[in-house]
PDB file of the backbone (N, CA, C, O) and the ligand in Angstrom, with CONECT records:
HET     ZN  A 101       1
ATOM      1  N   UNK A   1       0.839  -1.200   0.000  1.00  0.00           N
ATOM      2  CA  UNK A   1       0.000   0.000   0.000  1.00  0.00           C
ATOM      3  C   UNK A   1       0.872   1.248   0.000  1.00  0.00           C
ATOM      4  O   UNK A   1       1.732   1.451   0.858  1.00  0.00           O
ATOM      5  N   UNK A   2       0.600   2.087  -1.027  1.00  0.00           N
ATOM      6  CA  UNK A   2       1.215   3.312  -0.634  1.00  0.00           C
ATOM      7  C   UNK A   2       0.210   4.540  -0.223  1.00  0.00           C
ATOM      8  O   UNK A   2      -0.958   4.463  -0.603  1.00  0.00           O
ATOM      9  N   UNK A   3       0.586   5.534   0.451  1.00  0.00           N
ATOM     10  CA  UNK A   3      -0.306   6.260   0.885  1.00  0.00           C
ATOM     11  C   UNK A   3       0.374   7.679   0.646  1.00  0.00           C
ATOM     12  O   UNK A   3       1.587   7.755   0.841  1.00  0.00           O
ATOM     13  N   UNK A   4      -0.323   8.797   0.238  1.00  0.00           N
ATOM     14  CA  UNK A   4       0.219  10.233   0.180  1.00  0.00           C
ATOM     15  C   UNK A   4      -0.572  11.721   1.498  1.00  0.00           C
ATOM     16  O   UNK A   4      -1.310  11.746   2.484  1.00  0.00           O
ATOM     17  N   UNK A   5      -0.193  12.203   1.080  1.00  0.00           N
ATOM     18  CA  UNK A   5      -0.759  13.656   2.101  1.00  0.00           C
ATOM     19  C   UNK A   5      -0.842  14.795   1.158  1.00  0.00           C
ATOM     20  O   UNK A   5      -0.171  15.047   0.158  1.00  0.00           O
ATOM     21  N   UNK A   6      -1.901  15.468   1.759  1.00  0.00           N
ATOM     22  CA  UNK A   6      -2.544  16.426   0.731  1.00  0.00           C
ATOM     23  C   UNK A   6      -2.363  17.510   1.701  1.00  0.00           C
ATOM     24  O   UNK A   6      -2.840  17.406   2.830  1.00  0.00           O
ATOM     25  N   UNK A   7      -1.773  18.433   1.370  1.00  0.00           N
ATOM     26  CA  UNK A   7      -1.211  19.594   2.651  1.00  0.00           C
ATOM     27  C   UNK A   7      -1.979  20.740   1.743  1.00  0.00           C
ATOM     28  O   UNK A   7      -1.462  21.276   0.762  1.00  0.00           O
ATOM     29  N   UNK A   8      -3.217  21.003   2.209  1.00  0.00           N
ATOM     30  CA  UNK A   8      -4.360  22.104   1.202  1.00  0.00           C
ATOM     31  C   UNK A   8      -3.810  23.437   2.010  1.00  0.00           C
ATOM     32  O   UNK A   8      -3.891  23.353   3.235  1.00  0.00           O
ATOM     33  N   UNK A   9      -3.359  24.439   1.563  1.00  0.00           N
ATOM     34  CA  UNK A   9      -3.004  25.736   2.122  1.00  0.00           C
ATOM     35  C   UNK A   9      -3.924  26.215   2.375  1.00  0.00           C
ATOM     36  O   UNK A   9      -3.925  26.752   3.483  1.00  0.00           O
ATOM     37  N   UNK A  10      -5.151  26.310   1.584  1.00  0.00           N
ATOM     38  CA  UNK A  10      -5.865  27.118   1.951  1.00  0.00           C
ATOM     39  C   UNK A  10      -7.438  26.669   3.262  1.00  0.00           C
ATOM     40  O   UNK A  10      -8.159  27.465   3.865  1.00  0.00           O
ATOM     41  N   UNK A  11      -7.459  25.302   3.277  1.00  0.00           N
ATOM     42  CA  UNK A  11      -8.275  25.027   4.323  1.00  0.00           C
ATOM     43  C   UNK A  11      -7.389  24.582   5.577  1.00  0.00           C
ATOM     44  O   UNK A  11      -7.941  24.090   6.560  1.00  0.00           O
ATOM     45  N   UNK A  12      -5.948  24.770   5.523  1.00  0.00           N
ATOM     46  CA  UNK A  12      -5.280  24.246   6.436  1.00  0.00           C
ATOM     47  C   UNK A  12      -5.481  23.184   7.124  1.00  0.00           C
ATOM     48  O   UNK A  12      -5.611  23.410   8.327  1.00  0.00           O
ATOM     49  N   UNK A  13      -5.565  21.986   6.779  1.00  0.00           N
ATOM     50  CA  UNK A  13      -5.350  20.555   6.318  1.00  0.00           C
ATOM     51  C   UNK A  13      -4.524  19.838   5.805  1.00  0.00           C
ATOM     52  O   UNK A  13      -4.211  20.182   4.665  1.00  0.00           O
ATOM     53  N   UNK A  14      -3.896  18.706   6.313  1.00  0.00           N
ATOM     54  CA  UNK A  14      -3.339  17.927   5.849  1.00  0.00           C
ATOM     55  C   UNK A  14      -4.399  16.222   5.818  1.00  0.00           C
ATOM     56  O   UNK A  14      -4.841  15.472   6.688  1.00  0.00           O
ATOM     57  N   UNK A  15      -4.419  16.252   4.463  1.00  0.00           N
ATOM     58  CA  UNK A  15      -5.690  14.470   4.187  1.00  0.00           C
ATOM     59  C   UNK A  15      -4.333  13.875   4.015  1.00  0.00           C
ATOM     60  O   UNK A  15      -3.210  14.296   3.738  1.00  0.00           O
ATOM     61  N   UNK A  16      -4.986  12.520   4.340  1.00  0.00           N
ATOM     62  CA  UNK A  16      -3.807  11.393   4.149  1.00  0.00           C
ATOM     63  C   UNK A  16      -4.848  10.414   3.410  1.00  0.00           C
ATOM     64  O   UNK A  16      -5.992  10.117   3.755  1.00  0.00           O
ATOM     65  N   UNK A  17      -4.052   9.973   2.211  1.00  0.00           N
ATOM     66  CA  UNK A  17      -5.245   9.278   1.215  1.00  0.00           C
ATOM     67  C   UNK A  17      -4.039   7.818   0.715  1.00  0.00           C
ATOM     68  O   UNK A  17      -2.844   7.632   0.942  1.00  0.00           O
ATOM     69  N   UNK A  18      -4.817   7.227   0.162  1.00  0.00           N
ATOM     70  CA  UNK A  18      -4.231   6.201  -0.501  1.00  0.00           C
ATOM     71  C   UNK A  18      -4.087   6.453  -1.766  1.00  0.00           C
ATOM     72  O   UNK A  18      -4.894   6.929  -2.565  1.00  0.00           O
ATOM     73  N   UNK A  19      -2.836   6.048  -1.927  1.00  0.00           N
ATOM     74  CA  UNK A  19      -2.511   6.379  -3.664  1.00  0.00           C
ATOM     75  C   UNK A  19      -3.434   6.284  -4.540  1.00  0.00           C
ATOM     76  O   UNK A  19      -3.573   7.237  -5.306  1.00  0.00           O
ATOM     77  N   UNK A  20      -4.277   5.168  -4.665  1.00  0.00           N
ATOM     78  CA  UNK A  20      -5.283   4.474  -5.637  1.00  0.00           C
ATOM     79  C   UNK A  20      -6.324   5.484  -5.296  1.00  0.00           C
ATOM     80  O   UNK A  20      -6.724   5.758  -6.427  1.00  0.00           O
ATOM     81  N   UNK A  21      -7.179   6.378  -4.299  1.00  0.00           N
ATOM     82  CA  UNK A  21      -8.196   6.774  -3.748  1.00  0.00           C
ATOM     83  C   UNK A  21      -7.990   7.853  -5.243  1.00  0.00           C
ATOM     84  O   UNK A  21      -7.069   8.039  -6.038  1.00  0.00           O
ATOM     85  N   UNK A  22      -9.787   8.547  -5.033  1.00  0.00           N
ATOM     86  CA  UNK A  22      -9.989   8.807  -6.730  1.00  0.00           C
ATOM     87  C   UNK A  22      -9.619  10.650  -6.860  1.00  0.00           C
ATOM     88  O   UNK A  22      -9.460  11.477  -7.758  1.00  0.00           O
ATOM     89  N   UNK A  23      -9.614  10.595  -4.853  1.00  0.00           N
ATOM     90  CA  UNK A  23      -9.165  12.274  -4.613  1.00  0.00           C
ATOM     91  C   UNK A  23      -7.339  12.440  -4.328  1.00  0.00           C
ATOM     92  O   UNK A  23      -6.614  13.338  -3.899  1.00  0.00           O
ATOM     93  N   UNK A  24      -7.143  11.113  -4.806  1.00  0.00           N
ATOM     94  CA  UNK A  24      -5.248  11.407  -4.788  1.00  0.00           C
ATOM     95  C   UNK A  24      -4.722  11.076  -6.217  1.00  0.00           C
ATOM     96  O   UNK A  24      -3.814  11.544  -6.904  1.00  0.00           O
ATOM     97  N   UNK A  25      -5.425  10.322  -6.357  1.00  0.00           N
ATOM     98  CA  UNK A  25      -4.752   9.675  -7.968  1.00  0.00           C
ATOM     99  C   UNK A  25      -3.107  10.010  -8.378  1.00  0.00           C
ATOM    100  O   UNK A  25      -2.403  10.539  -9.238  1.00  0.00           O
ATOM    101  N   UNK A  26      -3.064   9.164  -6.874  1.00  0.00           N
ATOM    102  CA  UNK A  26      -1.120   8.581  -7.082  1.00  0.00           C
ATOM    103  C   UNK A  26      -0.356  10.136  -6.590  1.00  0.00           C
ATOM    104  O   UNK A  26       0.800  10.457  -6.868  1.00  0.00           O
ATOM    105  N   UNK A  27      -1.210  10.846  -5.908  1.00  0.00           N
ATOM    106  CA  UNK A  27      -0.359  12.158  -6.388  1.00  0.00           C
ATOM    107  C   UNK A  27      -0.388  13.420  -6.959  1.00  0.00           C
ATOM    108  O   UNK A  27       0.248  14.459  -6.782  1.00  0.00           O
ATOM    109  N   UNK A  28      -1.433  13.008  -7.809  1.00  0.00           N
ATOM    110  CA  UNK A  28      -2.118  14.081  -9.044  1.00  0.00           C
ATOM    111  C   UNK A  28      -3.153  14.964  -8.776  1.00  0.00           C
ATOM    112  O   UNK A  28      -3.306  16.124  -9.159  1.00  0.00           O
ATOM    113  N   UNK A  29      -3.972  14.132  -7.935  1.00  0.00           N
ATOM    114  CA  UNK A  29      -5.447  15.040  -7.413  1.00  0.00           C
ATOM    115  C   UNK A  29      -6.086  14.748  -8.406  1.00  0.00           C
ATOM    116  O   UNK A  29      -5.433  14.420  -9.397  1.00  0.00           O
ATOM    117  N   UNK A  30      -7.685  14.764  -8.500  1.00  0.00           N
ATOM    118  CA  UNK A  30      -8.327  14.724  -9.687  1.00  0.00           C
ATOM    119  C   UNK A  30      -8.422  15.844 -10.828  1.00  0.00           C
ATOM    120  O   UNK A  30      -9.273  15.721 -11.709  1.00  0.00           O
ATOM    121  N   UNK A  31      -7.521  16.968 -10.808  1.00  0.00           N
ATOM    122  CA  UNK A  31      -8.026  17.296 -11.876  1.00  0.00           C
ATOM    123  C   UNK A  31      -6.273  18.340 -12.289  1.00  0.00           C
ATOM    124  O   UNK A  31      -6.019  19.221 -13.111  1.00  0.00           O
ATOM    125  N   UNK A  32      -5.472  17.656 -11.267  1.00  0.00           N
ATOM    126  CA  UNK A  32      -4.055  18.837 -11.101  1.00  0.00           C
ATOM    127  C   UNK A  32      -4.247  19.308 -10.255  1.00  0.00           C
ATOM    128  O   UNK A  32      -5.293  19.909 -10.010  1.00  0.00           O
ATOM    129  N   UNK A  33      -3.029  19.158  -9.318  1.00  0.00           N
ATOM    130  CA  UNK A  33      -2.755  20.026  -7.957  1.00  0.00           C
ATOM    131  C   UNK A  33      -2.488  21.791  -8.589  1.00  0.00           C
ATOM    132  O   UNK A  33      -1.946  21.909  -9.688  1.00  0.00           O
ATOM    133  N   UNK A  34      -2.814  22.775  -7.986  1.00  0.00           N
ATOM    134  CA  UNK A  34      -2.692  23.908  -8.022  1.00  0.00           C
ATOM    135  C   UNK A  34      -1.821  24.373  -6.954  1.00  0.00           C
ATOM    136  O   UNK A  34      -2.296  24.584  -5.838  1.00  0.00           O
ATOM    137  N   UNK A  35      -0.657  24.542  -7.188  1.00  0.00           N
ATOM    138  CA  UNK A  35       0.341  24.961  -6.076  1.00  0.00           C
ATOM    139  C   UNK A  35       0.195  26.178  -5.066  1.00  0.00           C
ATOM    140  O   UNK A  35       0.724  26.383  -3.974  1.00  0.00           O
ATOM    141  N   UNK A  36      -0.620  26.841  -5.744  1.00  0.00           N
ATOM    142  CA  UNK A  36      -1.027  28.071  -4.619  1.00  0.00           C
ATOM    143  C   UNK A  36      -1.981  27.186  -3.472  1.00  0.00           C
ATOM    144  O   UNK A  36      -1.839  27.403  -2.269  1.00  0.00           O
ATOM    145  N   UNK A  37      -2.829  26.309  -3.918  1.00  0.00           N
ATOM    146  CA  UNK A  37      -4.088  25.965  -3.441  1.00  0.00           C
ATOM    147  C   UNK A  37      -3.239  24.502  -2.303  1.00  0.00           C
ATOM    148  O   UNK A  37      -3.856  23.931  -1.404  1.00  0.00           O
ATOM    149  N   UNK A  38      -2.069  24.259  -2.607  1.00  0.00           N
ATOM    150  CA  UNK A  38      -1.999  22.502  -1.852  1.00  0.00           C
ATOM    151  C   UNK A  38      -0.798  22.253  -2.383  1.00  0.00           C
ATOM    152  O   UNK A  38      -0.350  22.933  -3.306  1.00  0.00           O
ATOM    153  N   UNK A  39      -0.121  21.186  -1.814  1.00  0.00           N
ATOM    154  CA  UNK A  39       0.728  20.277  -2.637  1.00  0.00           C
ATOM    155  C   UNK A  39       0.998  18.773  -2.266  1.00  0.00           C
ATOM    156  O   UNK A  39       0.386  18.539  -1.224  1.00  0.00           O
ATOM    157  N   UNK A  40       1.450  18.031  -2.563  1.00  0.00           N
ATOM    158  CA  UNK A  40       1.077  16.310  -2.384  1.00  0.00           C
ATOM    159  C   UNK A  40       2.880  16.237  -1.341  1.00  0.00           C
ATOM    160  O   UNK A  40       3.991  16.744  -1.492  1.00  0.00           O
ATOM    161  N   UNK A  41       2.431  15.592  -0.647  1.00  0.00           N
ATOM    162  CA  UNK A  41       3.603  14.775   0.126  1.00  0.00           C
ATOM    163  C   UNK A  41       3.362  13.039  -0.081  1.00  0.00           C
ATOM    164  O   UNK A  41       2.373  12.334   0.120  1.00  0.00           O
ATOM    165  N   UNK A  42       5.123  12.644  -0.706  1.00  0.00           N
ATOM    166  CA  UNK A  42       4.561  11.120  -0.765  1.00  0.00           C
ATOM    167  C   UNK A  42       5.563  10.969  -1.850  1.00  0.00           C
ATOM    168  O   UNK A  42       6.484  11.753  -2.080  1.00  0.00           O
ATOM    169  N   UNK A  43       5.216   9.607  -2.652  1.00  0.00           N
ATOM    170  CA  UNK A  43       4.719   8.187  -1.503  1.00  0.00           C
ATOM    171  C   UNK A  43       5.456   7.968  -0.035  1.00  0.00           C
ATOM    172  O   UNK A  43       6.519   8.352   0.454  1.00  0.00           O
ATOM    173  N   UNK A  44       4.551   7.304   0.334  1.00  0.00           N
ATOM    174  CA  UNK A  44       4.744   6.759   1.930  1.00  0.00           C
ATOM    175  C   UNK A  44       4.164   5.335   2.090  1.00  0.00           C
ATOM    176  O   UNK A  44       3.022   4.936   1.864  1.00  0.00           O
ATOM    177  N   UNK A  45       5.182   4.718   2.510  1.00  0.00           N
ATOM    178  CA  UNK A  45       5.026   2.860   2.624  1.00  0.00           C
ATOM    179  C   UNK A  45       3.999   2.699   3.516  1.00  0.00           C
ATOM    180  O   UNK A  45       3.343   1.739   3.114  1.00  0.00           O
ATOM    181  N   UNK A  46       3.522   3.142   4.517  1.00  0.00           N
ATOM    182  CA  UNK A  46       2.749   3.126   5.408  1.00  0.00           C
ATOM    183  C   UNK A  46       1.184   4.100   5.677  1.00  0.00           C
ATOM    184  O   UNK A  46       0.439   4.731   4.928  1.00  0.00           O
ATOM    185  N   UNK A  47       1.199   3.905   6.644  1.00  0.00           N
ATOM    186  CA  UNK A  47      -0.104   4.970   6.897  1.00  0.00           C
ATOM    187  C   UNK A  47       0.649   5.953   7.865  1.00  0.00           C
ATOM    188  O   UNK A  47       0.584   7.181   7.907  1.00  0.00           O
ATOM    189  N   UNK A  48       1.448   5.000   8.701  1.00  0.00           N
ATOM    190  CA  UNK A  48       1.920   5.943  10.090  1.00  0.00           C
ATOM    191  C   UNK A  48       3.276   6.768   9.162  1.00  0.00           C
ATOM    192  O   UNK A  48       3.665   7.904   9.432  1.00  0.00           O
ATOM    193  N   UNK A  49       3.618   6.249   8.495  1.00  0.00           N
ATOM    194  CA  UNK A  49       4.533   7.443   7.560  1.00  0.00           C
ATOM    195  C   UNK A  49       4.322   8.569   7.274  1.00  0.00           C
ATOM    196  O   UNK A  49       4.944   9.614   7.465  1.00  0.00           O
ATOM    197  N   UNK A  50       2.862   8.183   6.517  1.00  0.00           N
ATOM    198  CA  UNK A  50       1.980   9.464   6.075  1.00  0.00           C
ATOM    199  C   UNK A  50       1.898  10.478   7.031  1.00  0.00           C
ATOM    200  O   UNK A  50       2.202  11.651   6.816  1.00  0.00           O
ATOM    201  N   UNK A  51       1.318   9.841   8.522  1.00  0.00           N
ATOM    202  CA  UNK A  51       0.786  10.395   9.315  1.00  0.00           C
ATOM    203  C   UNK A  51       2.318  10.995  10.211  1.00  0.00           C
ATOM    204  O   UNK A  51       1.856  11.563  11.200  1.00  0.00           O
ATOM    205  N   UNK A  52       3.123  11.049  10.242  1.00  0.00           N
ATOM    206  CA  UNK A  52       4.564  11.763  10.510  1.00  0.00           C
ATOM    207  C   UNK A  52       4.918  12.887   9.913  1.00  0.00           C
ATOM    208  O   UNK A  52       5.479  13.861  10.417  1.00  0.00           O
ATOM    209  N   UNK A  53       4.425  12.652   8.356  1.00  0.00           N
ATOM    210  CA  UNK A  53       4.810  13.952   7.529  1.00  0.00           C
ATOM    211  C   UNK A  53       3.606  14.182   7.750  1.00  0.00           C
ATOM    212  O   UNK A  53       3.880  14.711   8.827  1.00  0.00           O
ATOM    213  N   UNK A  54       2.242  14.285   7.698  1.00  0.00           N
ATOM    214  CA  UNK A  54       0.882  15.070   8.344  1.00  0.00           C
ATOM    215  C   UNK A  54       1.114  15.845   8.852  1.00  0.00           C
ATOM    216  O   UNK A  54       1.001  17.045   8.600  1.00  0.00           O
ATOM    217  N   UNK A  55       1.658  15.091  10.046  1.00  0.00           N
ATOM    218  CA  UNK A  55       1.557  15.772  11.159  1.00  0.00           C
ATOM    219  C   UNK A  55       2.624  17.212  11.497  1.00  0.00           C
ATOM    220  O   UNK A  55       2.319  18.218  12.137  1.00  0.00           O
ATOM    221  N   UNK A  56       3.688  16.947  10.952  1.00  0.00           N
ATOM    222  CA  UNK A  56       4.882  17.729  10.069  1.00  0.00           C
ATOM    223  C   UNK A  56       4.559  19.128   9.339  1.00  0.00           C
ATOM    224  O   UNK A  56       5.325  20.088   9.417  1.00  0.00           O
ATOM    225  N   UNK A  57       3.415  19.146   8.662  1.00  0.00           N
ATOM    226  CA  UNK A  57       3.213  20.341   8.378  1.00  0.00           C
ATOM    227  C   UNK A  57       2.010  21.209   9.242  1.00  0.00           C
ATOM    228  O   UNK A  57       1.559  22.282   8.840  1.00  0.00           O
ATOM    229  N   UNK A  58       1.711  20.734  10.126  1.00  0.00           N
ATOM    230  CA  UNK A  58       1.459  21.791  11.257  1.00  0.00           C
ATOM    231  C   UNK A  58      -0.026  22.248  11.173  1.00  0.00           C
ATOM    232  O   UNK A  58      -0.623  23.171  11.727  1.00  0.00           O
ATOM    233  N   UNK A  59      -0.423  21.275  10.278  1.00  0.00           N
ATOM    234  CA  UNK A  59      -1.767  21.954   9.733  1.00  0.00           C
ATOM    235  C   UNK A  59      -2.961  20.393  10.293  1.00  0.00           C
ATOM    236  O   UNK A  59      -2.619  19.250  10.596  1.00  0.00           O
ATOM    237  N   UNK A  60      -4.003  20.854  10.251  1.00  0.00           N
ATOM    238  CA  UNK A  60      -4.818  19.554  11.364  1.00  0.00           C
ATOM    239  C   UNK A  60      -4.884  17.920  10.026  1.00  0.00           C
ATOM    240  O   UNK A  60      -5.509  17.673   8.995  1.00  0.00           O
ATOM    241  N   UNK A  61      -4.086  17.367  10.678  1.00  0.00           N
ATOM    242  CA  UNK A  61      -4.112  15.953  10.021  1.00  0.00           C
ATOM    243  C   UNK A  61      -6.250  15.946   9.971  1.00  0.00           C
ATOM    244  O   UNK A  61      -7.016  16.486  10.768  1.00  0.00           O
ATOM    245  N   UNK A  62      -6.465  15.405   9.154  1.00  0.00           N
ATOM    246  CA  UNK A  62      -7.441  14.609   8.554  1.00  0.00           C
ATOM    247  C   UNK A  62      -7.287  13.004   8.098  1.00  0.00           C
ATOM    248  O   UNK A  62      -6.212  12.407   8.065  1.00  0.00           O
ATOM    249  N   UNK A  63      -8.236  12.589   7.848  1.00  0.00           N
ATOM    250  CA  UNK A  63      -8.236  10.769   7.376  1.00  0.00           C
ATOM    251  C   UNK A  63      -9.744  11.311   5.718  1.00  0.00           C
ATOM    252  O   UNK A  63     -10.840  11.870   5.731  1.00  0.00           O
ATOM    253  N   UNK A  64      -8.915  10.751   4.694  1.00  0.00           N
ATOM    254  CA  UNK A  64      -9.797  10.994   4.035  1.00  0.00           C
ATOM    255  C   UNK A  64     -11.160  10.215   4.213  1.00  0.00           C
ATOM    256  O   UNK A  64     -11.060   9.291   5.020  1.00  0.00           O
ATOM    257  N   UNK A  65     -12.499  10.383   3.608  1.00  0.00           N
ATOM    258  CA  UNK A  65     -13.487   9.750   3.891  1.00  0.00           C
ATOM    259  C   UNK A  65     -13.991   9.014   3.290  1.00  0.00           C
ATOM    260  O   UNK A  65     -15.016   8.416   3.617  1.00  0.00           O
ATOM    261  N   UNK A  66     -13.246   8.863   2.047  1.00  0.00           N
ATOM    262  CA  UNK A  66     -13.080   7.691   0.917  1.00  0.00           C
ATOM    263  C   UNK A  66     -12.199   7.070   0.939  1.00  0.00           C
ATOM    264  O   UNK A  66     -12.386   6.332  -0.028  1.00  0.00           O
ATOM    265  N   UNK A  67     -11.329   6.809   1.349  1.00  0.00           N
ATOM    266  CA  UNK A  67     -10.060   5.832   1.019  1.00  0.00           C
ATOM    267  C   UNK A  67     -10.262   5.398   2.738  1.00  0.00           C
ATOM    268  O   UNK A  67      -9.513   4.570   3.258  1.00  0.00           O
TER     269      UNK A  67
HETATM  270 ZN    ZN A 101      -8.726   9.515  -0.231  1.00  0.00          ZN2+
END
């Protein structure tokens, strides 16, 4: 399993999603990350990986609600 983090600047959030999930797509986001708006941390072998760098950017970890 690989898992990524979605560090959204502007809702100050960090999601932790699974690569495959249809709101990470490996990395990509569904439609292109917008660098003002977020940027992807990852891959990460784990969940608790993910959740290290989450937690790392200072912003409130989340669990996505699809993956
Ligand atoms: Zn997800």
């Amino acid at each position: 399993m690989r898992y990524w983090v979605y560090e959204d600047r502007r809702g100050d959030r960090a999601t932790i999603h699974l690569a495959h999930c249809v709101h990470c797509n490996h990395g990509q986001g569904k439609q292109g990350t917008r660098p003002e708006n977020g940027r992807w941390h990852g891959p990460f072998g784990s969940r608790d990986g993910a959740h290290v760098a989450a937690t790392a950017t200072h912003r409130a970890v989340h669990r996505c609600g699809r993956c």
